[in-house]
C-alpha positions, -999 to +999 in steps of 0.1 A: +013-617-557+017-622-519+033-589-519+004-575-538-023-589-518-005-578-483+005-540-497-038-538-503-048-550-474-025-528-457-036-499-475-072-507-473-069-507-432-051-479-433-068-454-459-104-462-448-106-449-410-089-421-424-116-416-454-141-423-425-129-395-405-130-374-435-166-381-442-174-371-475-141-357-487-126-390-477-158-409-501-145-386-527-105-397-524-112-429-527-143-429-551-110-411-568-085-436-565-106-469-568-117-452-604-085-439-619-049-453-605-059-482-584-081-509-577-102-505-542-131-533-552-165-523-534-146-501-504-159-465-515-196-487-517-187-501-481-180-467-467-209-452-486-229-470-469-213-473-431-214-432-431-251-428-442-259-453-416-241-432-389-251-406-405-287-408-423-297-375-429-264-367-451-270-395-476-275-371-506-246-353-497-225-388-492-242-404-523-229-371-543-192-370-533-186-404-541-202-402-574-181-364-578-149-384-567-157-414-590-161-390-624-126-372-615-108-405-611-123-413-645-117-379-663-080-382-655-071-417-669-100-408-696-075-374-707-041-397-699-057-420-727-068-396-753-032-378-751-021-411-764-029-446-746-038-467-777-004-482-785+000-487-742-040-507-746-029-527-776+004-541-759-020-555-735-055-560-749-064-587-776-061-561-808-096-580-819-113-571-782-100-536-788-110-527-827-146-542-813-147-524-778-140-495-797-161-496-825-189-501-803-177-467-781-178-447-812-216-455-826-231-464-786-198-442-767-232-425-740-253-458-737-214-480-735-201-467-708-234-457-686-237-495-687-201-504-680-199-484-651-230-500-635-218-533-634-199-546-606-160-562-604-145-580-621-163-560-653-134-543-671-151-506-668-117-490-668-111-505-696-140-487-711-127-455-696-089-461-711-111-469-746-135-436-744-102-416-746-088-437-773-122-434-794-118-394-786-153-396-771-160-358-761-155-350-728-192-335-721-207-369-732-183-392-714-183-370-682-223-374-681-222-407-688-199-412-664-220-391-638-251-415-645-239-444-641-218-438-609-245-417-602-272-444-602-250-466-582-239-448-555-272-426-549-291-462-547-269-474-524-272-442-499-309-445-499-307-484-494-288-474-464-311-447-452-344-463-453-329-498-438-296-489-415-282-524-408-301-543-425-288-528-459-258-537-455-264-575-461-286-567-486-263-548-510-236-572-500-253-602-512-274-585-542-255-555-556-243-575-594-283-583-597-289-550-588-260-536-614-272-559-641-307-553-640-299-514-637-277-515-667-303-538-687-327-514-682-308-479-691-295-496-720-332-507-737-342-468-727-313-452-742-320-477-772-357-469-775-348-431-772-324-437-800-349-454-825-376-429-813-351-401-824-340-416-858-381-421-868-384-389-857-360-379-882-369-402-907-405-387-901-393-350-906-378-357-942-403-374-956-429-344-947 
């Protein structure tokens, strides 16, 4: 665990100046990385945030290469699972948290995963991911669910940062799971009162 703890912290101090150099190609790598092979908690949010205050006027463009880098880290472990990660989930998931987790990705898969991937560590949202490809969720709906939820994140983050520098910095710090939780609990009731607006919709259209 020591090992562990000292090979991240190593890595961490020596990926990020070179990600900051990079600008937004270095927010995409490890938007990348911390989504699909490791774990980088919060660091691609950090950086987010440290370039658009050095840099104000390029928060959209920040904002969108870390949510562009975020949905390719997800695509790939997404694609590793639906080639055939279930058996590799089961060894290591309760079977009784996966039958449910999936169940739910295969009626809700969209509204699932757009509120996984708003909430902050230690949420499992890559377990989500690994699950989406198990479910055989189609690609077009989990890459723009994907793309929202990162999306949401990241794009409130760089305007956070633009409109209050410094002074954003604590704010995110100290508030971003309030933040994530409220953002999730309020796409989730929308994309539930789209869906029973729909379904009376149909329900309206046969009975006429």
């Amino acid at each position: 665990m020591h090992r562990l703890s000292t090979f991240f912290e190593w890595f961490v101090a020596t990926i990020q100046p070179i990600a900051e150099n990079l600008g937004g190609p270095g927010l995409a790598l490890l938007a990348f990385l911390d989504s699909s092979f490791l774990s980088l908690p919060e660091v691609a949010d950090a950086l987010l945030v440290l370039l658009t205050i050095n840099h104000p006027s390029e928060w959209l463009y920040f904002a969108a290469m870390s949510t562009a880098g975020s949905v390719v880290g997800c695509y790939a472990i997404y694609a590793l699972a639906r080639r055939g990660g279930g058996m590799f989930i089961r060894r290591r998931v309760s079977a009784q948290l996966v039958e449910r987790s999936l169940d739910t990705l295969r009626r809700h898969g969209w509204l699932a995963l757009i509120a996984c991937s708003l909430l902050p560590p230690p949420a499992p949202f890559k377990l989500f991911v690994l699950l989406a490809g198990v479910a055989d969720l189609r690609p077009r709906a989990f890459v723009g669910a994907i793309a929202v939820g990162r999306g949401f994140r990241f794009f409130a983050e760089a305007w956070l940062a633009y409109e209050y520098g410094d002074r954003a910095t604590q704010y995110i710090r100290e508030n971003l799971p309030v933040i994530s939780l409220w953002a999730a609990g309020v796409l989730v009731a929308g994309g539930i009162a789209v869906m029973i607006w729909r379904r009376r919709q149909v329900a309206h259209a046969a009975d006429v």
